[in-house]
Kinemage of the C-alpha trace (Angstrom):
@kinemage 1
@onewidth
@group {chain A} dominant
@subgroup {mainchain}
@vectorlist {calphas} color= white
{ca unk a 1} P 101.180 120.057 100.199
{ca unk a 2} L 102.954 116.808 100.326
{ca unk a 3} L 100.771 113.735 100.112
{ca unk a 4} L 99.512 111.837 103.367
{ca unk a 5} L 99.910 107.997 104.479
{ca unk a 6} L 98.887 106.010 107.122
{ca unk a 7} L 101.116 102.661 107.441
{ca unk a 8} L 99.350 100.054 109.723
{ca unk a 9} L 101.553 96.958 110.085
{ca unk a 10} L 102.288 94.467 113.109
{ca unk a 11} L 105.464 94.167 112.151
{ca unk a 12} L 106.962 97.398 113.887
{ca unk a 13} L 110.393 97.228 112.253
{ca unk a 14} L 108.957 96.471 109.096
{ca unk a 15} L 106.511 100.179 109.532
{ca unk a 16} L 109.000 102.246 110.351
{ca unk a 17} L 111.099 101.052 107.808
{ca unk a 18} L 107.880 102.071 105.418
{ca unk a 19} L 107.435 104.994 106.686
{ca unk a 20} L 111.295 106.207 106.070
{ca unk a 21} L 110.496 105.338 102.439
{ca unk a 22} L 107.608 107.284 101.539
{ca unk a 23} L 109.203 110.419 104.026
{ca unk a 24} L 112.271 109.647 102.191
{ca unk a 25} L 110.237 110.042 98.486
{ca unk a 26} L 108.328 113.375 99.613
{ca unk a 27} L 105.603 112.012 102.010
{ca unk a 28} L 103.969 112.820 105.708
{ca unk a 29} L 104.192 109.281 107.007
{ca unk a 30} L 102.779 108.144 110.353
{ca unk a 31} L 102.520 104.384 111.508
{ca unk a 32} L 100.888 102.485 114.267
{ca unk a 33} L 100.675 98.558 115.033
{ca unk a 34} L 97.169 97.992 115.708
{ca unk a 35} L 93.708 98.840 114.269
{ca unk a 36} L 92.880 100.328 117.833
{ca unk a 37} L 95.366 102.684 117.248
{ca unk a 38} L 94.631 103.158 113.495
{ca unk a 39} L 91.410 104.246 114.517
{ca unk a 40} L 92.513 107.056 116.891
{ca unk a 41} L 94.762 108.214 114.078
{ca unk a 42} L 92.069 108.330 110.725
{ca unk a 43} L 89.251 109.375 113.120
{ca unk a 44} L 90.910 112.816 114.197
{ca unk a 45} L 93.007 113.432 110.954
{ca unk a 46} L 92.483 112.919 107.321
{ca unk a 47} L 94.710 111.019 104.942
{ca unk a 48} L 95.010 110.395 101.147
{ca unk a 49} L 96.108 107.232 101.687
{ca unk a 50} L 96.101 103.961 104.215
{ca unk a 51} L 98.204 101.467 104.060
{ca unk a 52} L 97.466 98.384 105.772
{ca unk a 53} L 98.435 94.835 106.563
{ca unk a 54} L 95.606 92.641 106.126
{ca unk a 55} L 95.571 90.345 109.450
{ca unk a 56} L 96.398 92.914 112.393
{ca unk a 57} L 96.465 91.877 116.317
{ca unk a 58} L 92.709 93.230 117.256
{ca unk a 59} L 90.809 93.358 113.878
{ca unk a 60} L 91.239 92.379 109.919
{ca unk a 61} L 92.143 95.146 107.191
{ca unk a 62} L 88.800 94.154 105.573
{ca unk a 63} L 86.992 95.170 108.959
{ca unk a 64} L 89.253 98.399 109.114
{ca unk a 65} L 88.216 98.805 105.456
{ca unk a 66} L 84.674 99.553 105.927
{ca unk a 67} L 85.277 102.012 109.028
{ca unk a 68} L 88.003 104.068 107.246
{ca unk a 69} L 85.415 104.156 103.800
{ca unk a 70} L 82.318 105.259 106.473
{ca unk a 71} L 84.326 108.043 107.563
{ca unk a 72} L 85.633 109.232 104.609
{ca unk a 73} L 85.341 107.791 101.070
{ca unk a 74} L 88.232 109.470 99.457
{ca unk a 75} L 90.586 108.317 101.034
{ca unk a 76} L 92.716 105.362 99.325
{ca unk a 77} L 93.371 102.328 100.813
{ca unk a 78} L 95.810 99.433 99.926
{ca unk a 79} L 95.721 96.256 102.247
{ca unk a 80} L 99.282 93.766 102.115
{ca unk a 81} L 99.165 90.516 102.346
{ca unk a 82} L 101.879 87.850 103.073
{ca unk a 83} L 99.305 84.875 102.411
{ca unk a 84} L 99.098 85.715 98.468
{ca unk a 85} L 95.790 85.064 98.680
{ca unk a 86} L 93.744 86.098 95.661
{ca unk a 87} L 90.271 85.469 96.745
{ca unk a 88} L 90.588 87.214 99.695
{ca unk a 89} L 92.223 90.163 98.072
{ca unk a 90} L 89.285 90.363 95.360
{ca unk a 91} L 87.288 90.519 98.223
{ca unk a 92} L 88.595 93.588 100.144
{ca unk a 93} L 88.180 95.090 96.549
{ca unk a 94} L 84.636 94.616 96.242
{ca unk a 95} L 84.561 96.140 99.586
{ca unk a 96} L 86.281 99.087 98.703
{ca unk a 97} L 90.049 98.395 98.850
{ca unk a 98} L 91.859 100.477 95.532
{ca unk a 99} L 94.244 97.630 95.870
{ca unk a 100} L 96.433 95.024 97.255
{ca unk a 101} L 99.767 93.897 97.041
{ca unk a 102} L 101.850 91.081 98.325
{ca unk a 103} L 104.685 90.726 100.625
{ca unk a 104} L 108.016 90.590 99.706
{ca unk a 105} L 107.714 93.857 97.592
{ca unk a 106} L 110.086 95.906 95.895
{ca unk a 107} L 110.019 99.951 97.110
{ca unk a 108} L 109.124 101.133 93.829
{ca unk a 109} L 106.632 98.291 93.759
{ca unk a 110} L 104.815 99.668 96.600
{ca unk a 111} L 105.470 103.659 95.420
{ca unk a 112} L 103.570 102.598 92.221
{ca unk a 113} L 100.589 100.601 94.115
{ca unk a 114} L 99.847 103.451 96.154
{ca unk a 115} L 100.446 106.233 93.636
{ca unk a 116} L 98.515 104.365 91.546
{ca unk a 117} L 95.388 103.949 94.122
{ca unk a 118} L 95.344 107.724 95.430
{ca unk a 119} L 94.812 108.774 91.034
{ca unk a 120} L 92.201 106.242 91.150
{ca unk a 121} L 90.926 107.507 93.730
{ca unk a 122} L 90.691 111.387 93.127
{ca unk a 123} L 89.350 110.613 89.742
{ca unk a 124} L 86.613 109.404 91.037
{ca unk a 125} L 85.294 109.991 94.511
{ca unk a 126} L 85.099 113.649 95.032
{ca unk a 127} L 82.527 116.732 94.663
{ca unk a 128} L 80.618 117.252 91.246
{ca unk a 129} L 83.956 118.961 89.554
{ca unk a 130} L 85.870 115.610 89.686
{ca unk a 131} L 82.465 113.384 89.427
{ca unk a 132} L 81.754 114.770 86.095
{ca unk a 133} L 85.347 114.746 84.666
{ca unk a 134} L 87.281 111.261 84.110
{ca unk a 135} L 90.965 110.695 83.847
{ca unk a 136} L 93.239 110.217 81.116
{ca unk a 137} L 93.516 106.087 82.463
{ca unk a 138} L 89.690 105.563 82.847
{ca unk a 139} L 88.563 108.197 79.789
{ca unk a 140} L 85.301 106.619 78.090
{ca unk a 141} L 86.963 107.764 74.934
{ca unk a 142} L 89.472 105.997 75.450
{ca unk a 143} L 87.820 102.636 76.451
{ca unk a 144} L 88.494 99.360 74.000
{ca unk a 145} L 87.165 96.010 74.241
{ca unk a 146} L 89.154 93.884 72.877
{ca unk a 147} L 87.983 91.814 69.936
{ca unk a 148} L 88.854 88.753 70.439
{ca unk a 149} L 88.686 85.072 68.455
{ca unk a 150} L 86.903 82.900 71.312
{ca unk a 151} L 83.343 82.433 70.411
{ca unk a 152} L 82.315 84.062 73.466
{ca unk a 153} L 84.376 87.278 73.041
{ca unk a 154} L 82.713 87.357 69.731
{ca unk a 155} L 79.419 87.370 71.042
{ca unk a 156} L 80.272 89.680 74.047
{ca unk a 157} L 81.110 92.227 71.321
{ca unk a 158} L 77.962 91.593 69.022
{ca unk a 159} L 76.030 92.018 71.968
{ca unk a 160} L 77.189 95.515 72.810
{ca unk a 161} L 76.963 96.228 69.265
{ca unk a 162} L 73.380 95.553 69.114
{ca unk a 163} L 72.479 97.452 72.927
{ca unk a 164} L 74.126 100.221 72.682
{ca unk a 165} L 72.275 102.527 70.377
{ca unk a 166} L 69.023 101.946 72.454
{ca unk a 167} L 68.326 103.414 75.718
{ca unk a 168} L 67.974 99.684 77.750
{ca unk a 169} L 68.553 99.466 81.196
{ca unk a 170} L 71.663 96.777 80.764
{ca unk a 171} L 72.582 94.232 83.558
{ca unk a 172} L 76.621 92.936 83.320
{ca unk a 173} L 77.378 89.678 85.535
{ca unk a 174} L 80.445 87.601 85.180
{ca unk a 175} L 83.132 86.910 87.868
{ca unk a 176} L 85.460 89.800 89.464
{ca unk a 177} L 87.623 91.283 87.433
{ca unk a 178} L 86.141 90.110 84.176
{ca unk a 179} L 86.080 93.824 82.744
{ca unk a 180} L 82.474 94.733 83.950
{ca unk a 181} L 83.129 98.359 83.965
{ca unk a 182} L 85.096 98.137 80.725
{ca unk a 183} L 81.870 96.921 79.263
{ca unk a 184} L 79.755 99.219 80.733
{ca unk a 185} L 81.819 102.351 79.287
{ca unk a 186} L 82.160 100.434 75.863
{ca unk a 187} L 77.841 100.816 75.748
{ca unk a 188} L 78.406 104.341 77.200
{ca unk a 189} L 80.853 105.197 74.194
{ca unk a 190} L 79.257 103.658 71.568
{ca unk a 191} L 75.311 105.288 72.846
{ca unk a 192} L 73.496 107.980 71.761
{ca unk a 193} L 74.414 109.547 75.302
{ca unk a 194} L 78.518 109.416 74.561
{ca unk a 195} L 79.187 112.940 74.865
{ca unk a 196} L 77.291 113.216 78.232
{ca unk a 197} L 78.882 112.066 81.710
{ca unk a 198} L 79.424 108.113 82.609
{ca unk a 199} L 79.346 108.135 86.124
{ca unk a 200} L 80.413 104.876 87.775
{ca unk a 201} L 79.328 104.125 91.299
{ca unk a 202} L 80.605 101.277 93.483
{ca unk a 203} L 77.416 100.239 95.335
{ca unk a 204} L 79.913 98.010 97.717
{ca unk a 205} L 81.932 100.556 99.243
{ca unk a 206} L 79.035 103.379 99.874
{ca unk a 207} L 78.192 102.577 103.951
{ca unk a 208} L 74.262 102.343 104.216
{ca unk a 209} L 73.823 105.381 106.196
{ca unk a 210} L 75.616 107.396 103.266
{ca unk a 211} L 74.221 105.950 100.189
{ca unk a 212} L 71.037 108.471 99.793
{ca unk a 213} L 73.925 111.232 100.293
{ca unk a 214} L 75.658 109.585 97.152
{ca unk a 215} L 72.892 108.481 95.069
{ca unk a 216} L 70.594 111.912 95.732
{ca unk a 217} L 72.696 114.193 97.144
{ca unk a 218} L 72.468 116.597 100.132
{ca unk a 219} L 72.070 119.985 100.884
{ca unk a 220} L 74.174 122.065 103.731
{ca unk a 221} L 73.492 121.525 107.363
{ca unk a 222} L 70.982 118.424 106.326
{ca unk a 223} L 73.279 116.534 108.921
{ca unk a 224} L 75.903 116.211 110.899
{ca unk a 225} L 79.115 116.567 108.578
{ca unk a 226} L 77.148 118.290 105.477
{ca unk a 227} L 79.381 121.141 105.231
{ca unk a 228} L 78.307 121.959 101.958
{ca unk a 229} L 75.852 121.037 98.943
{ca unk a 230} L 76.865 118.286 97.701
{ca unk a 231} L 76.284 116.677 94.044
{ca unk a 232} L 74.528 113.290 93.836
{ca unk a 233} L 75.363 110.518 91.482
{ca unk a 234} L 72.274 110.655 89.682
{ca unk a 235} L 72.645 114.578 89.384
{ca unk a 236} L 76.271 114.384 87.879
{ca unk a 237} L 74.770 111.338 85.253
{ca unk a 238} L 71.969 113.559 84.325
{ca unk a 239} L 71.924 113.074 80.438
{ca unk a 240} L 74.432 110.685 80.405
{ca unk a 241} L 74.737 107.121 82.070
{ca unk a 242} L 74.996 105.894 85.858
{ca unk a 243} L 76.715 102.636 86.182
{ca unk a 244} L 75.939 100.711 88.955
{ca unk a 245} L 79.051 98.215 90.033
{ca unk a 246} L 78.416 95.548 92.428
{ca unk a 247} L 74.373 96.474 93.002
{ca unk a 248} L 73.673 93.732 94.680
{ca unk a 249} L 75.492 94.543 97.429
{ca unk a 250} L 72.559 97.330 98.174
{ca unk a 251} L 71.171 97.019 101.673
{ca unk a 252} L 67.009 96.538 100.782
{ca unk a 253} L 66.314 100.274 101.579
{ca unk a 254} L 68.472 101.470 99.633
{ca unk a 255} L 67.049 99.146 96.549
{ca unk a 256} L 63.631 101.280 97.347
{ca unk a 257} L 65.071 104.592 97.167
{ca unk a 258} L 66.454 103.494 93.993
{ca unk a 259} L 63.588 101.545 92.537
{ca unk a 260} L 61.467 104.922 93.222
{ca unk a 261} L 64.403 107.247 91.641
{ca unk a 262} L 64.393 105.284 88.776
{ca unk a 263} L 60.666 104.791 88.252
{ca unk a 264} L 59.721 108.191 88.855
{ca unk a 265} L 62.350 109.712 86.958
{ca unk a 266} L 62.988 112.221 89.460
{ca unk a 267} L 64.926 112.825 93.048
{ca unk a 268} L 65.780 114.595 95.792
{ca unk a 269} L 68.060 115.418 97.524
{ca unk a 270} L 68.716 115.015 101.517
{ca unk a 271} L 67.470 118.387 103.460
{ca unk a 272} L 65.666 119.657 100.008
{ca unk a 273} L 61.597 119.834 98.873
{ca unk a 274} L 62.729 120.235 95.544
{ca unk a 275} L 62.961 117.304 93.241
{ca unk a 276} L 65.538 117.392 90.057
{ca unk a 277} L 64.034 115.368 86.686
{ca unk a 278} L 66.439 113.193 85.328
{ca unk a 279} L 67.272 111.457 82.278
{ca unk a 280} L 69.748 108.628 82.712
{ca unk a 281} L 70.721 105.458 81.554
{ca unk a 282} L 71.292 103.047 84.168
{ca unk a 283} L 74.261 100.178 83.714
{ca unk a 284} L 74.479 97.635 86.081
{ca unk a 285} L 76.819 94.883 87.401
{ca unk a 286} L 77.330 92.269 89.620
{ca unk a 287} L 79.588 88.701 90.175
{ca unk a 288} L 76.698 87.511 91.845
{ca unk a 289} L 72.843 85.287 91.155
{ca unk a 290} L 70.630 87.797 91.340
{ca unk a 291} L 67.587 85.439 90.556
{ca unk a 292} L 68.820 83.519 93.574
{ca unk a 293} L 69.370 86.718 95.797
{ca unk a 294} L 65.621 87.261 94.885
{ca unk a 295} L 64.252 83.565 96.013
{ca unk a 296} L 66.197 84.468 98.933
{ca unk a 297} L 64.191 87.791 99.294
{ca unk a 298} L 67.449 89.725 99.325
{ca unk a 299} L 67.169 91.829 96.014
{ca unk a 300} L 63.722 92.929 94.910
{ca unk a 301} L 62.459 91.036 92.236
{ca unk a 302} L 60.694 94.467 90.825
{ca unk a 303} L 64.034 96.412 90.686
{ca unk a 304} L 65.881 93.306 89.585
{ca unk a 305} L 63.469 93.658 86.604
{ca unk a 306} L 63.303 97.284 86.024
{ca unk a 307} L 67.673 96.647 86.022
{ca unk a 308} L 67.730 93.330 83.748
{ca unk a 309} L 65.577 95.101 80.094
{ca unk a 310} L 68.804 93.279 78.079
{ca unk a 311} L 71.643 91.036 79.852
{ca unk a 312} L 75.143 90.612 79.032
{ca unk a 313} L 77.671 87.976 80.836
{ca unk a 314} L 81.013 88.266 80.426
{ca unk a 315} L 83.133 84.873 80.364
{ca unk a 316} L 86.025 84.204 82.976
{ca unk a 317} L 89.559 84.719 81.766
{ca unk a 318} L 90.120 80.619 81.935
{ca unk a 319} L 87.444 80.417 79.402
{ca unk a 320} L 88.778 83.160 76.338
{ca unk a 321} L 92.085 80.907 76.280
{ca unk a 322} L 92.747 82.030 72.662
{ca unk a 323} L 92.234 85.746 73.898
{ca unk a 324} L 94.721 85.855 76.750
{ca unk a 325} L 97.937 86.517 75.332
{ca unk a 326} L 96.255 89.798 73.113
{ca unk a 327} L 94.804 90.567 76.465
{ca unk a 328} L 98.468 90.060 77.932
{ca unk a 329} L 99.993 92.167 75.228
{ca unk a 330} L 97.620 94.884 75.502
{ca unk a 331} L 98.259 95.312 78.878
{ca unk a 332} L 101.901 94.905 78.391
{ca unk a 333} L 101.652 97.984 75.873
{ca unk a 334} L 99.893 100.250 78.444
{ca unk a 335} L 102.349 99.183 81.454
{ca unk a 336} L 105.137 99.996 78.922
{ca unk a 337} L 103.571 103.453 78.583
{ca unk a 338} L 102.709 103.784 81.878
{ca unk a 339} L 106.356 103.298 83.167
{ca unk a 340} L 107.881 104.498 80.374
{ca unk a 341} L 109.835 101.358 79.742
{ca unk a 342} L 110.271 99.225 76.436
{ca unk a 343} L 109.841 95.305 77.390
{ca unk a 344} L 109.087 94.142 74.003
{ca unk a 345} L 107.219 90.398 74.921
{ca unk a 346} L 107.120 87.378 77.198
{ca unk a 347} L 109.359 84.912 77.793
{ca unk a 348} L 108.498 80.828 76.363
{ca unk a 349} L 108.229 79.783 80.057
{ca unk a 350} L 105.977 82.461 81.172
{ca unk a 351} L 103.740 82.786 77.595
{ca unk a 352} L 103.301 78.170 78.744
{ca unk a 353} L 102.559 79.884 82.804
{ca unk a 354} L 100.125 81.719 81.856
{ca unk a 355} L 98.306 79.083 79.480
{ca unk a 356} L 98.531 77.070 82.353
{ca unk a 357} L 97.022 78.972 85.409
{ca unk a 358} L 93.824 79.610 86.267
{ca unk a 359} L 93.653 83.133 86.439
{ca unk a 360} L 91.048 83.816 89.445
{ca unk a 361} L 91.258 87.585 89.626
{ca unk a 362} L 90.543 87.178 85.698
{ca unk a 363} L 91.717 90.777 83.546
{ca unk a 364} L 92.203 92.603 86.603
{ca unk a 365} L 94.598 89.547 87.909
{ca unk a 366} L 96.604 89.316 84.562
{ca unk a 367} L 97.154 93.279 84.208
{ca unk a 368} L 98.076 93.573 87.728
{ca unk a 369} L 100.325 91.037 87.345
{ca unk a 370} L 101.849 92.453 84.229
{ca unk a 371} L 102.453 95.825 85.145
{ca unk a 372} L 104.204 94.994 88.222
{ca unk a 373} L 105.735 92.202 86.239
{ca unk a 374} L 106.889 95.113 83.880
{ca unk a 375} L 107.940 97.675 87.151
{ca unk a 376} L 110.612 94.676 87.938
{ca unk a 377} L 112.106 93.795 84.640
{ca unk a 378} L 115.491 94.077 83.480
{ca unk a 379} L 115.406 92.670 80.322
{ca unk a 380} L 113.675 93.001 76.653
{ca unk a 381} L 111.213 90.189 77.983
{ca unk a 382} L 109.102 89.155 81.300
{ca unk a 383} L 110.552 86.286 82.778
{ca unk a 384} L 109.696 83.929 85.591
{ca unk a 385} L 111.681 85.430 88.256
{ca unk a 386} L 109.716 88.450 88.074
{ca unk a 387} L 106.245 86.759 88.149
{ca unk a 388} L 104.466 86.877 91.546
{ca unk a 389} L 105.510 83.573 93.579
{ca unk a 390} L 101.746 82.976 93.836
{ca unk a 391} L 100.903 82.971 90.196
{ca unk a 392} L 104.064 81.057 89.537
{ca unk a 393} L 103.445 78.504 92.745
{ca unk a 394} L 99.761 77.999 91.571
{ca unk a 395} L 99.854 77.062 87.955
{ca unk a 396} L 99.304 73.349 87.827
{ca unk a 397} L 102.320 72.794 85.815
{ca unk a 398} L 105.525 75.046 85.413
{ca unk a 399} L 107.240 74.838 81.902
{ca unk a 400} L 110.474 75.619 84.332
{ca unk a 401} L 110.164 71.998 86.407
{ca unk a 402} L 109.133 70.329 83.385
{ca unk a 403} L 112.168 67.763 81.963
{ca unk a 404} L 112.527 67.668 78.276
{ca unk a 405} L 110.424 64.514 77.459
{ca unk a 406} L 107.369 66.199 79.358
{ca unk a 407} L 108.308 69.181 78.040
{ca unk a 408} L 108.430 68.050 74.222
{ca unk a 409} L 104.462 66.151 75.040
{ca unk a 410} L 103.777 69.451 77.203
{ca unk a 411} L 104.469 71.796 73.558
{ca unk a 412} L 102.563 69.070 71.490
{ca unk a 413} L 99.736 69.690 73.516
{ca unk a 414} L 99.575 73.083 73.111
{ca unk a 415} L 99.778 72.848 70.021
{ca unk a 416} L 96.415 70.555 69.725
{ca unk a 417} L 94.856 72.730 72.255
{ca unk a 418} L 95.468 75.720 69.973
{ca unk a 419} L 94.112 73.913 66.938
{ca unk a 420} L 91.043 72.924 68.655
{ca unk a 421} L 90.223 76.441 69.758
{ca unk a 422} L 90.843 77.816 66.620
{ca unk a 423} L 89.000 75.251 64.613
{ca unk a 424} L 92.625 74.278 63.167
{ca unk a 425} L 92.312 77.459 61.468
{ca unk a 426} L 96.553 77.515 61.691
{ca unk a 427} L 97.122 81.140 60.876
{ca unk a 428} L 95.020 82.108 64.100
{ca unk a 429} L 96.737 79.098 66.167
{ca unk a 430} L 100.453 80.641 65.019
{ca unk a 431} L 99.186 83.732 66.704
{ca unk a 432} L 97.930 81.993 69.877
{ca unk a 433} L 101.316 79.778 70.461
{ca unk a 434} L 102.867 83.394 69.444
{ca unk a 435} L 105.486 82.081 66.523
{ca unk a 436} L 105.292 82.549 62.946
{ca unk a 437} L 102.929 80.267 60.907
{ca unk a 438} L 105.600 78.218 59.575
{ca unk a 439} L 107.515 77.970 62.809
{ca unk a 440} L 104.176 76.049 63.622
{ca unk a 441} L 104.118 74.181 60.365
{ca unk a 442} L 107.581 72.921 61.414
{ca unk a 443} L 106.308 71.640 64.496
{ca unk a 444} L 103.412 69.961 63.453
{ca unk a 445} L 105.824 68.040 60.997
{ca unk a 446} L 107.719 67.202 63.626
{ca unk a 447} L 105.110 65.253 65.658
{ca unk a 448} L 103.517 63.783 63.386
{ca unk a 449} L 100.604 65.288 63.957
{ca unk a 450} L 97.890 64.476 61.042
{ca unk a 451} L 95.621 67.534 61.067
């Protein structure tokens, strides 16, 4: 059966135009112009994915987020965006968006987004058969944290290192997009429990009135729309470990049912008198101040303990500058594999680009922006044209508009700055500024720089 999309965009010409495309590359395509309309449309059918503009005439895609995830969780949805605006598209993810992309896009830009979010999301949203089984892309096997040469990355490793083996409930915080989940499936993989299930559960996307369902379970005819039994999250985890993404985000009677699951060791499930034992590690994560969500009586201060046994933050992107480019070539290895190209590196102009900008969507930002950087190239390297205008428009200084005297004090300072972080350990600083040591020796000659 071919695939199904919904295409919501104001822009009429601009839908149908969509919807030719994905008819055109094998799918059923429908389109409307308004949420309204939207609404009619995912309420009486169902559809693998939704495609929608983020600011419609009568509602926001965020809005239209949370009513298309209450009615049915599997489906994918992408929101697009002409404003390029990061934060806001971080924030549809943590309410459930598989992803975003900005306008102007390329076709196969867009083909890849979406293709891309309906895998994600049929690895991981369905019945116990596809709970308990993890893709090729998000395989706990398969998981790597990259060890880096910032202090912190160093630590961030040791610290995992030392968890791990034990059975400690572990709470992750660091901004979006940091690699929470990475970390999470790094302790899974290197536990006693790494031949069990890792389950990983988005707390921000489950709609109050469904989250017992997805946490406990539910047998048939329990309520309206419980065609079948169905397999909770704590069920599939059973001997293995349930991560917990974005748990503060749990309305407070849900934090109850989960404080009681966990202390008792045991649930139920909705309709049943029978409870189920279970043995599970629980792995949590948020981008938010717990402590401060429990001053504000928001987040129980007894779960918040029975969650927080050990505590691991992981440091923004801006703040691992001597880690970004192996972080950039990493992902630039798996994009290559991905879409079975060969771009072998980054350009001089982008490798200064990225130094430069701040990086708010952190690792998820920076591989985003590689792979589609990688989708649109045409030669052996990624160049500027193919960056994102708003990655390229919000770096504080572009090696591009640079003129040769600022450029020439623009290199020296990288070089310094590379010194610094490396402890002028010049081997390590080589591989930061990515040339060869005595490319670097050369340069430091040249400036006169007594180090």
């Amino acid at each position: 059966m071919p695939q199904k999309i919904l295409i919501i965009e104001d822009d009429i010409s601009f839908g149908q135009m969509l919807q030719k495309f994905f008819v055109k590359n094998g799918w059923q395509s429908e389109v409307c112009s308004t949420a309204s309309a939207a609404r009619e449309k995912f309420e009486a059918y169902t559809f693998d994915v939704i495609l929608s503009d983020l600011r419609l005439p009568d509602s926001s895609g965020i809005d239209l987020l949370a009513e298309i995830k209450a009615i049915n969780l599997k489906t994918a949805v992408v929101l697009m965006t002409g404003y390029a605006e990061v934060g806001t598209a971080v924030a549809a993810m943590k309410k459930g968006a598989d992803d975003y992309i900005s306008k102007p896009f390329t076709p196969d830009e867009i083909l890849m987004v979406v293709n891309q979010s309906l895998k994600s999301s049929n690895d991981g949203k369905v019945e116990k058969a596809s709970i308990a089984s993890i893709s090729e892309e998000n395989n706990v096997s398969q998981v790597t944290v990259l060890k880096g040469v910032n202090e912190k990355s160093q630590k961030l490793e040791e610290y995992i290192q030392l968890v791990s083996p034990t059975d400690m409930s572990v709470l992750i915080t660091g901004e979006s997009g940091t690699g929470k989940e990475v970390t999470a499936k790094a302790i899974h993989r290197s536990s006693r429990r790494r031949n069990k299930n890792f389950v990983a559960v988005d707390c921000g996307a489950i709609p109050k009135e469904l989250a017992t369902s997805e946490f406990f379970g539910h047998v048939k005819g329990s309520f309206t729309g419980a065609v079948q039994d169905k397999i909770g999250h704590f069920e599939a985890a059973n001997g293995g470990t349930l991560f917990l993404d974005e748990i503060g985000n749990l309305s407070y009677e849900n934090q109850v049912q989960l404080l009681r699951a966990i202390q008792e060791r045991k649930v139920k499930k909705v309709g049943s008198t029978n409870e189920i034992a279970i043995d599970i590690r629980i792995i949590s994560a948020t981008n938010e101040d717990l402590q401060k969500a429990v001053l504000r009586n928001d987040f129980r201060e007894d779960l918040y303990h029975r969650l927080n046994e050990f505590s691991i933050e992981i440091p923004p992107l801006k703040e691992r500058f001597e880690d970004l480019m192996l972080f950039a070539n990493h992902f630039l290895e798996k994009a290559n594999s991905y879409l079975n190209k060969e771009v072998k590196g980054f350009s001089e102009e982008v490798i200064a680009l990225f130094q430069e900008y701040n990086w708010p969507g952190n690792l998820r930002e920076l591989k985003n922006v590689i792979k589609r950087s990688v989708l649109l190239s045409t030669s052996d390297a990624i160049v500027l044209d193919v960056l994102p205008k708003e990655v390229v428009k919000n770096s504080e200084n572009s090696y591009e508009a640079l003129d040769s005297f600022s450029k020439s004090n623009y290199e020296k300072e990288q070089i310094v700055k590379a010194l610094k972080k490396t402890n002028f350990n010049k081997s390590k600083a080589a591989q930061l500024l990515q040339v060869t040591r005595k490319t670097l020796y050369n340069k430091i000659r040249h400036y006169n720089l007594d180090l």
